[in-house]
TIVO-2410 file (N, C-alpha, C; in nm, 3 decimals):
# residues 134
REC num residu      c1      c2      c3 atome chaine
REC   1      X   0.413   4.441   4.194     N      A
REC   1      X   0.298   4.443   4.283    CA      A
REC   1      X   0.179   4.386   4.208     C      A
REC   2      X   0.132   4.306   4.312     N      A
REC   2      X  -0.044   4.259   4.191    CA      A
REC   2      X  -0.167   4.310   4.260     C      A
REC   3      X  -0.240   4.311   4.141     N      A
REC   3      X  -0.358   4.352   4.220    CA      A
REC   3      X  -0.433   4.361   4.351     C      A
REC   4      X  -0.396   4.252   4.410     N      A
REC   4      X  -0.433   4.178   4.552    CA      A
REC   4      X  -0.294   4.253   4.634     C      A
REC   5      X  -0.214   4.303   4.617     N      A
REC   5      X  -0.111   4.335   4.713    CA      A
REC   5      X  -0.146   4.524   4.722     C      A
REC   6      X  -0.251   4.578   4.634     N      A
REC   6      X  -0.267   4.741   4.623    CA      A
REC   6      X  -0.336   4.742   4.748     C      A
REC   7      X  -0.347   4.882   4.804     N      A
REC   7      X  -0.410   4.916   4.911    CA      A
REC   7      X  -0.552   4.941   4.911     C      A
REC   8      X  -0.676   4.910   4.944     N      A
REC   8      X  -0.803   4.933   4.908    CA      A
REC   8      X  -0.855   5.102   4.917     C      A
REC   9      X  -0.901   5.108   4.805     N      A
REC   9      X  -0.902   5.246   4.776    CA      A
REC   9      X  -0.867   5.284   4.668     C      A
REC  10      X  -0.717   5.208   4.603     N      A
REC  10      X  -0.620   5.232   4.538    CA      A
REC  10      X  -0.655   5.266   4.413     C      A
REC  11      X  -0.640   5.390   4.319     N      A
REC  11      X  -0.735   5.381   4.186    CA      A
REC  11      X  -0.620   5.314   4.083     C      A
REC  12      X  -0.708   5.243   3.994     N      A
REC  12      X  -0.631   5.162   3.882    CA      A
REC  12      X  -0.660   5.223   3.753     C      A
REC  13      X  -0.556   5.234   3.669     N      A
REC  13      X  -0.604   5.330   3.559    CA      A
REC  13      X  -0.744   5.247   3.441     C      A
REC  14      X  -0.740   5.353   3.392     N      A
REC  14      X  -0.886   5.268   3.356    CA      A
REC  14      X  -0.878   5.258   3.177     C      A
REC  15      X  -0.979   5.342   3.092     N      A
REC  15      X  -0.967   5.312   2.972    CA      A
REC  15      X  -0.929   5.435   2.885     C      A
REC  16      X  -0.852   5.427   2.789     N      A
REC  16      X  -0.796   5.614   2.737    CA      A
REC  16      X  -0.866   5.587   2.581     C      A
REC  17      X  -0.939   5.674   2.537     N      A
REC  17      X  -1.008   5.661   2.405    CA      A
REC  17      X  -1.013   5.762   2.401     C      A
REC  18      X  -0.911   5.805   2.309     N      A
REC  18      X  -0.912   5.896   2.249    CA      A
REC  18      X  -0.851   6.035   2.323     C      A
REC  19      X  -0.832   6.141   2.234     N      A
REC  19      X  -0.808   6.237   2.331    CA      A
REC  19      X  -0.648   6.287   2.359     C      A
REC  20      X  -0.611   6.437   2.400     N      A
REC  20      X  -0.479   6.441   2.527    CA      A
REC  20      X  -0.445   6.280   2.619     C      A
REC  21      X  -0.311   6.275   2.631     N      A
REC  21      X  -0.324   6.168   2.752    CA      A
REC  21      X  -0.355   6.220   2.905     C      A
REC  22      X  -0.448   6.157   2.938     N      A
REC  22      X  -0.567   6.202   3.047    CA      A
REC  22      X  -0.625   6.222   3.050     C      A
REC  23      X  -0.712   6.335   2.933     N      A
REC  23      X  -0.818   6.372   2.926    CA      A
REC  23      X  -0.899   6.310   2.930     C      A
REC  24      X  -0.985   6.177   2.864     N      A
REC  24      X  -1.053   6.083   2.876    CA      A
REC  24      X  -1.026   5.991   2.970     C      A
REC  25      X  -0.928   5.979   3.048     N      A
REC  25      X  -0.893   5.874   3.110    CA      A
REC  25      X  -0.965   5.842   3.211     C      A
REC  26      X  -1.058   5.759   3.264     N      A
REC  26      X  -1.114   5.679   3.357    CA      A
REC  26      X  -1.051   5.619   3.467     C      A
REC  27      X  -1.115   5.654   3.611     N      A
REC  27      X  -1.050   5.565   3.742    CA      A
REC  27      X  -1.114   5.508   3.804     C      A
REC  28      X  -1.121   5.352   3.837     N      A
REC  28      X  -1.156   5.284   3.892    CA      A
REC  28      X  -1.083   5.269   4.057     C      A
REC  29      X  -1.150   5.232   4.141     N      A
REC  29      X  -1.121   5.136   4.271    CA      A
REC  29      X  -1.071   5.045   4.233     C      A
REC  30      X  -0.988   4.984   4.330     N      A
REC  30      X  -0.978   4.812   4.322    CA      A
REC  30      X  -1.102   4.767   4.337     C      A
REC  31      X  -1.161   4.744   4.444     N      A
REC  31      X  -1.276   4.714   4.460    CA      A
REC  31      X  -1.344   4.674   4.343     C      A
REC  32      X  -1.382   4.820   4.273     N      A
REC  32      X  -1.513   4.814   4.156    CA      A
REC  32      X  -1.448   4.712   4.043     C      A
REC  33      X  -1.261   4.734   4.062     N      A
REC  33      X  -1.255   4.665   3.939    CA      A
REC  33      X  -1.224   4.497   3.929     C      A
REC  34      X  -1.230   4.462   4.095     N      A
REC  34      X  -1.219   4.280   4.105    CA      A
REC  34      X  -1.398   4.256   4.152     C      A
REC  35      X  -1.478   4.339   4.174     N      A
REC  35      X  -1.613   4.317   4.139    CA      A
REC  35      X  -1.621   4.246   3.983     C      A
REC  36      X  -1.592   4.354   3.906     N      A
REC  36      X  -1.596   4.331   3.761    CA      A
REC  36      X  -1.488   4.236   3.686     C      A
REC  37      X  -1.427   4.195   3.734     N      A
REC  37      X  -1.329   4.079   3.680    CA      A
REC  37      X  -1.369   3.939   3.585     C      A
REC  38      X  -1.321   3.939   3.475     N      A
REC  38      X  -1.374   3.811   3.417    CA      A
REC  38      X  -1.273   3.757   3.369     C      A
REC  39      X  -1.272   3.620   3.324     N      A
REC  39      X  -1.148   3.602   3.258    CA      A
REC  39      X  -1.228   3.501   3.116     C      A
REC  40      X  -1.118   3.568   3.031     N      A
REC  40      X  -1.132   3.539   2.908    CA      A
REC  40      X  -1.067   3.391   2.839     C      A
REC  41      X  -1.044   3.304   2.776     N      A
REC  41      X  -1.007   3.169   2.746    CA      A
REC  41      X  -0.966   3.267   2.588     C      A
REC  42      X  -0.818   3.238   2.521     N      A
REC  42      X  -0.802   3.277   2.403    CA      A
REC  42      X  -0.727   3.145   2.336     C      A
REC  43      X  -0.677   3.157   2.225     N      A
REC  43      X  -0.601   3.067   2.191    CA      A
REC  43      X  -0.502   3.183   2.141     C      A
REC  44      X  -0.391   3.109   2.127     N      A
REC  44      X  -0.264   3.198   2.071    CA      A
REC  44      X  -0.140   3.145   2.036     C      A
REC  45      X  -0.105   3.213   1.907     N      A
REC  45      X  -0.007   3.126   1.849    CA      A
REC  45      X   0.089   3.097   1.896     C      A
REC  46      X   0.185   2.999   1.879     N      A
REC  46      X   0.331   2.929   1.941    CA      A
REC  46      X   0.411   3.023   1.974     C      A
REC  47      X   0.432   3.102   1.877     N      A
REC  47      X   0.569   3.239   1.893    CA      A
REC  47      X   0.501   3.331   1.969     C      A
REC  48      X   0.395   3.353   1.992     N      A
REC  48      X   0.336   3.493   2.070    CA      A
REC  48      X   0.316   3.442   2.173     C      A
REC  49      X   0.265   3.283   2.243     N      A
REC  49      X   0.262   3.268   2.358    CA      A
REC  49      X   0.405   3.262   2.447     C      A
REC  50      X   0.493   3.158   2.390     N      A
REC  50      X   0.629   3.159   2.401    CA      A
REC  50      X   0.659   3.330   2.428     C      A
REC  51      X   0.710   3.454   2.335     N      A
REC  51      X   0.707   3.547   2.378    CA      A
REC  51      X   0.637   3.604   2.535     C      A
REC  52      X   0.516   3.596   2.540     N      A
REC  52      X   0.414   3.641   2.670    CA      A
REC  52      X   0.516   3.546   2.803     C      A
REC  53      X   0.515   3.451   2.789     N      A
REC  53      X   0.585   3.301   2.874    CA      A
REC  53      X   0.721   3.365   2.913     C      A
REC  54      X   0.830   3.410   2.841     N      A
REC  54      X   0.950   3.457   2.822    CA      A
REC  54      X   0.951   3.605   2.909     C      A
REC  55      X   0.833   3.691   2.914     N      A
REC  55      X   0.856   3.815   2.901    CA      A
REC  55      X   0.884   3.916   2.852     C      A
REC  56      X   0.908   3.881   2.743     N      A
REC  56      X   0.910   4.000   2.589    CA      A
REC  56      X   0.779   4.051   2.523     C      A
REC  57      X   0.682   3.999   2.560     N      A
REC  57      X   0.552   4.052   2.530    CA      A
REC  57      X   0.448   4.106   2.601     C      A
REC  58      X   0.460   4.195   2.687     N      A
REC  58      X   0.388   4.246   2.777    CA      A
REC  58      X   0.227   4.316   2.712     C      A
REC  59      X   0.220   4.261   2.606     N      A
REC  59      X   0.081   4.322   2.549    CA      A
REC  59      X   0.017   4.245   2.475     C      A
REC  60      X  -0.107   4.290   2.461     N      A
REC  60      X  -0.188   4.155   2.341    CA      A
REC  60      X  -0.288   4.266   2.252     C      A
REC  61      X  -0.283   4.225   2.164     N      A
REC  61      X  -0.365   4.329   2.040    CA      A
REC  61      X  -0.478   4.200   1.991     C      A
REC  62      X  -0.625   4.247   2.041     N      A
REC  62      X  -0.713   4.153   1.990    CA      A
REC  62      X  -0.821   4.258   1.972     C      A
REC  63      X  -0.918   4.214   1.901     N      A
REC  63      X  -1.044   4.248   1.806    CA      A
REC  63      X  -1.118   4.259   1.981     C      A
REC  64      X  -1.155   4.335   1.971     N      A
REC  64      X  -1.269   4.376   2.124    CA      A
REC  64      X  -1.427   4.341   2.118     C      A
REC  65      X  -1.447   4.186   2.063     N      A
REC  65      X  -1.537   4.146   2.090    CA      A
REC  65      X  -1.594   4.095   2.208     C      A
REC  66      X  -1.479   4.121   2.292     N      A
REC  66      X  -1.558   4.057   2.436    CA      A
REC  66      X  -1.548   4.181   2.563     C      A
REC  67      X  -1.510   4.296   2.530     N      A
REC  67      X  -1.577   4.348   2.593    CA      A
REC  67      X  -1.474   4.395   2.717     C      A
REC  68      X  -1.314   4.384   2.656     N      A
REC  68      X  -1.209   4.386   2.744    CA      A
REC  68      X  -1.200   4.511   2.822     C      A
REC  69      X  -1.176   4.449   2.967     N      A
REC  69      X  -1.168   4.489   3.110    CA      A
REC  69      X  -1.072   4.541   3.169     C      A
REC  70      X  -0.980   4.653   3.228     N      A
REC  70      X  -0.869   4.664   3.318    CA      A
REC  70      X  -0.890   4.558   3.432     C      A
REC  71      X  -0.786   4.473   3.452     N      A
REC  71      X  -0.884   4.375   3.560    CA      A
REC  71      X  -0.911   4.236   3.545     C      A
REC  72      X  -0.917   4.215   3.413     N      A
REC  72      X  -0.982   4.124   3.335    CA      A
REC  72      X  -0.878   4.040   3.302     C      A
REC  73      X  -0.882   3.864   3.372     N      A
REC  73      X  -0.782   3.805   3.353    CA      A
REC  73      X  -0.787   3.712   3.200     C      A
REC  74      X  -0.689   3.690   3.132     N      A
REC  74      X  -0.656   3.640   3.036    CA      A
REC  74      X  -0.595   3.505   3.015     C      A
REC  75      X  -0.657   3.388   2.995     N      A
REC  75      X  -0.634   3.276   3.007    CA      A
REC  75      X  -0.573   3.216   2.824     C      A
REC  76      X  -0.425   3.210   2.856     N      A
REC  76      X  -0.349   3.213   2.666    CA      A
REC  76      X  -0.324   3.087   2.686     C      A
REC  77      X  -0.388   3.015   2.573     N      A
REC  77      X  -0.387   2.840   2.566    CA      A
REC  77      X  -0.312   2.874   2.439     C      A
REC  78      X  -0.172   2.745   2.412     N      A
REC  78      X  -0.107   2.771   2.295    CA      A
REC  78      X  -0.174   2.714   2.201     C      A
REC  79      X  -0.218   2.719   2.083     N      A
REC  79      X  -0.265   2.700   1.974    CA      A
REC  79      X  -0.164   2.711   1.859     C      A
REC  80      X  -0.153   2.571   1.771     N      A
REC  80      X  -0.078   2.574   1.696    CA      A
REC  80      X  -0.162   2.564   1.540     C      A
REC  81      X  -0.217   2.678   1.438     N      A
REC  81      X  -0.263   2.647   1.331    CA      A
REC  81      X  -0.247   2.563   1.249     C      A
REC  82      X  -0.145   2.507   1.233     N      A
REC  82      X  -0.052   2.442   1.161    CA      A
REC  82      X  -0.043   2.244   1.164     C      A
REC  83      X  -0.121   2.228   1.313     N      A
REC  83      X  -0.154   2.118   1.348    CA      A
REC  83      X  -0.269   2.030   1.231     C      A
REC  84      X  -0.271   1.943   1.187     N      A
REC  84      X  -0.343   1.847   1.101    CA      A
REC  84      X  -0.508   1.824   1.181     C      A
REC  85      X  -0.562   1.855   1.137     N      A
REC  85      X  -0.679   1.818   1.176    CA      A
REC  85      X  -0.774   1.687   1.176     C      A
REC  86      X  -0.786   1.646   1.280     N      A
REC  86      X  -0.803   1.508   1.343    CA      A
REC  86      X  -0.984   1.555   1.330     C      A
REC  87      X  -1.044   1.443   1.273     N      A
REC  87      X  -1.228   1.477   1.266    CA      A
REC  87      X  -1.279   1.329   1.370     C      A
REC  88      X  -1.172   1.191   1.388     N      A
REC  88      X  -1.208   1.115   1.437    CA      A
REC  88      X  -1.222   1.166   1.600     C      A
REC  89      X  -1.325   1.094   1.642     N      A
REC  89      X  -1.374   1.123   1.788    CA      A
REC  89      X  -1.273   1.061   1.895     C      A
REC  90      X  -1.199   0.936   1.815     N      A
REC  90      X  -1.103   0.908   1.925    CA      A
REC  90      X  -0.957   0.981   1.901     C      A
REC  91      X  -0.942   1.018   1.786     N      A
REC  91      X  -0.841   1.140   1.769    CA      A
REC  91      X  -0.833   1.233   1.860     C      A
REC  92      X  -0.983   1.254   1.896     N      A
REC  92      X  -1.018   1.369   1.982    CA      A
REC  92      X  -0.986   1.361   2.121     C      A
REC  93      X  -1.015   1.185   2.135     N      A
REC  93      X  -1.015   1.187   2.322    CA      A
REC  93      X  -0.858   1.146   2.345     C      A
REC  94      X  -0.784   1.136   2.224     N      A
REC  94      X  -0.633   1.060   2.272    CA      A
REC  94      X  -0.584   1.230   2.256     C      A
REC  95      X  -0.587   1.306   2.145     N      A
REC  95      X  -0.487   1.422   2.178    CA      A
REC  95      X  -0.566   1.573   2.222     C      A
REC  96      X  -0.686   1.588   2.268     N      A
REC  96      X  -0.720   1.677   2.264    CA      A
REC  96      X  -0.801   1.748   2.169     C      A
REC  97      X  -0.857   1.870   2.178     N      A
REC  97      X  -0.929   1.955   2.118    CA      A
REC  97      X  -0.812   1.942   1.992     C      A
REC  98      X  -0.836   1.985   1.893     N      A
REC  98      X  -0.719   2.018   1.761    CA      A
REC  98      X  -0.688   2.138   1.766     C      A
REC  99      X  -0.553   2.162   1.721     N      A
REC  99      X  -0.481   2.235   1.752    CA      A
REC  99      X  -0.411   2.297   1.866     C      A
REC 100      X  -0.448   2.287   2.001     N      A
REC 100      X  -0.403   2.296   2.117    CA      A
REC 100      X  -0.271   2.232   2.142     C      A
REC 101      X  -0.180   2.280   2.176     N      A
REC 101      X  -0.039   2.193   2.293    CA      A
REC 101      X  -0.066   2.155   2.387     C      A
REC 102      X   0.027   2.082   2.458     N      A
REC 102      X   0.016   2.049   2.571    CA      A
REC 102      X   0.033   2.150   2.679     C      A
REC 103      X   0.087   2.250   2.595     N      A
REC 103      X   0.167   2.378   2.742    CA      A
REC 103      X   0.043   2.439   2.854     C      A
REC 104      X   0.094   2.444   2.910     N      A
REC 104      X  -0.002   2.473   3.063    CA      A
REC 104      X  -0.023   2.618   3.044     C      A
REC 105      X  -0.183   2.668   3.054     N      A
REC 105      X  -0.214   2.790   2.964    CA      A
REC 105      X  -0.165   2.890   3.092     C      A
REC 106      X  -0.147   2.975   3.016     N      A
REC 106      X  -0.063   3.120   3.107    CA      A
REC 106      X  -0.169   3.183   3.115     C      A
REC 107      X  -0.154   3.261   3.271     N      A
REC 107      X  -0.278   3.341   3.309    CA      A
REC 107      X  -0.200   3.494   3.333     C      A
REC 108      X  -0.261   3.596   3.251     N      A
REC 108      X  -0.230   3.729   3.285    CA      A
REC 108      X  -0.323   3.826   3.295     C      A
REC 109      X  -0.300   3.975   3.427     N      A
REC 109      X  -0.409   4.047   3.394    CA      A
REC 109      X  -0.433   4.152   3.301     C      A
REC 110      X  -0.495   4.200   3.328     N      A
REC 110      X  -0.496   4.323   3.189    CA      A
REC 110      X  -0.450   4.462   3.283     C      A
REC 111      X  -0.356   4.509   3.244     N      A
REC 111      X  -0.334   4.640   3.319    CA      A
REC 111      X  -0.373   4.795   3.272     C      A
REC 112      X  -0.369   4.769   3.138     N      A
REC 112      X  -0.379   4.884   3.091    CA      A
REC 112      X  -0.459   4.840   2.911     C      A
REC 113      X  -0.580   4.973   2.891     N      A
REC 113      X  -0.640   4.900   2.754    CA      A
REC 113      X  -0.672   5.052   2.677     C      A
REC 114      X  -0.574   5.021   2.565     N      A
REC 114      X  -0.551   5.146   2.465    CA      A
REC 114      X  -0.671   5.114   2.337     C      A
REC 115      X  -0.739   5.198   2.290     N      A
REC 115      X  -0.815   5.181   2.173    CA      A
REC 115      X  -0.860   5.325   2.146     C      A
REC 116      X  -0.899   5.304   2.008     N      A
REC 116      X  -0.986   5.449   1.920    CA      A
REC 116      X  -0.893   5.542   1.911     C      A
REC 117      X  -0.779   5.531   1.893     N      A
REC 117      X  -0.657   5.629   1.869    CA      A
REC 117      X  -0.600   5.614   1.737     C      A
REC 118      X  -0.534   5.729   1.688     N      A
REC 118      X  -0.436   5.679   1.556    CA      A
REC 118      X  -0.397   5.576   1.551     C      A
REC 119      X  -0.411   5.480   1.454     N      A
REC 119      X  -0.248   5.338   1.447    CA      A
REC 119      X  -0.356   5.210   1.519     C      A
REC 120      X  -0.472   5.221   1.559     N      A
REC 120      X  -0.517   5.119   1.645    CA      A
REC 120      X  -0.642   5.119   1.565     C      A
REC 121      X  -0.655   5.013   1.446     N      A
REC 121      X  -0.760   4.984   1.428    CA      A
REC 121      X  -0.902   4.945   1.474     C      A
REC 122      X  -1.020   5.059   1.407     N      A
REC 122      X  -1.132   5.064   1.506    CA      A
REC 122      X  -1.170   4.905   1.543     C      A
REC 123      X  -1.255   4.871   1.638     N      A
REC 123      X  -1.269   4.742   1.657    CA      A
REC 123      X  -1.169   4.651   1.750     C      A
REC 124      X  -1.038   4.726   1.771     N      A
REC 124      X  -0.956   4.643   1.835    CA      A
REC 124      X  -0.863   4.712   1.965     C      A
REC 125      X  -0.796   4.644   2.081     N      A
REC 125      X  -0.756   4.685   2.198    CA      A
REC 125      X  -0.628   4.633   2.181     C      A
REC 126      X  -0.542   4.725   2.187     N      A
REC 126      X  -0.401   4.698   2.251    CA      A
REC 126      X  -0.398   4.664   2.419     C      A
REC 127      X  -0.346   4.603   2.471     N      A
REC 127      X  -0.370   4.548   2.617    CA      A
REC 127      X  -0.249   4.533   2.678     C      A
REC 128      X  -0.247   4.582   2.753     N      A
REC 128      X  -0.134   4.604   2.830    CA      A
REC 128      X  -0.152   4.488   2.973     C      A
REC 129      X  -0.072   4.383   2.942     N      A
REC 129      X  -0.070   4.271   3.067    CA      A
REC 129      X   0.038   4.221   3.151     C      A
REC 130      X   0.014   4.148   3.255     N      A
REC 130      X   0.131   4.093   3.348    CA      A
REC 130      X   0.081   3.922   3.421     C      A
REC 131      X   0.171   3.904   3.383     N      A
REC 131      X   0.180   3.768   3.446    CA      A
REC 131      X   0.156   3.742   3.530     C      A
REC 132      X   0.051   3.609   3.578     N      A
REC 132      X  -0.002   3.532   3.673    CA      A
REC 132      X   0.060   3.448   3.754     C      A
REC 133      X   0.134   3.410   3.707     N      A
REC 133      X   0.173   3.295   3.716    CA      A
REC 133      X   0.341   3.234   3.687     C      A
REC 134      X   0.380   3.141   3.720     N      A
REC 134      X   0.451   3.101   3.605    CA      A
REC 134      X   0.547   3.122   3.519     C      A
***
């Protein structure tokens, strides 16, 4: 089921920090939470996007500098580190930004966002996602 197929009203779980499971736990509307919807642009490595693409990776562990959303769609462009870095400008307009693939970026939402618990370094969100697309 996706977001758009829940019944209005429907509460979506929200954010768990800390705590019993539940005790802290937060509920949103649909509503309040495709009000609040943003989507994020990441880059991500070959084997972890591939994984997400496949379906073996239903989660993403990133540094919570932006402020991650239940709700909040996730735009994974493959990024390969490993790529040679091109500084010429027509390097630039024949293959792209550097480091990027060609793969067509995968869009997923965020379903569920774990942080401030044992094992989850402060600063960062385990994310619980599902596929857009594709």
């Amino acid at each position: 089921m996706s977001l758009s197929d829940e019944p209005p009203g429907h509460l979506v779980p929200g954010i768990l920090s800390g705590g019993p499971a539940g005790k802290d736990e937060e509920h949103h509307t649909l509503e309040s939470v495709m009000a609040q919807q943003r989507t994020h642009y990441l880059k991500t490595w070959p084997k972890f996007f591939q994984d997400v693409k496949m379906g073996r990776k239903p989660f993403e562990i990133r540094k919570n500098d932006r402020d991650f959303r239940v709700g909040d769609i996730l735009a994974l462009f493959e990024w390969d580190p490993k790529v040679k870095i091109e500084t010429s400008h027509r390097a630039y307009q024949e293959t792209g930004p550097v480091g990027y693939t060609n793969s067509k970026p995968l869009r997923v939402r965020v379903t569920y966002i774990l942080e401030g618990i044992f094992g989850i370094q402060p600063g960062y969100v385990v994310m619980g996602i599902e596929k857009r697309d594709g």
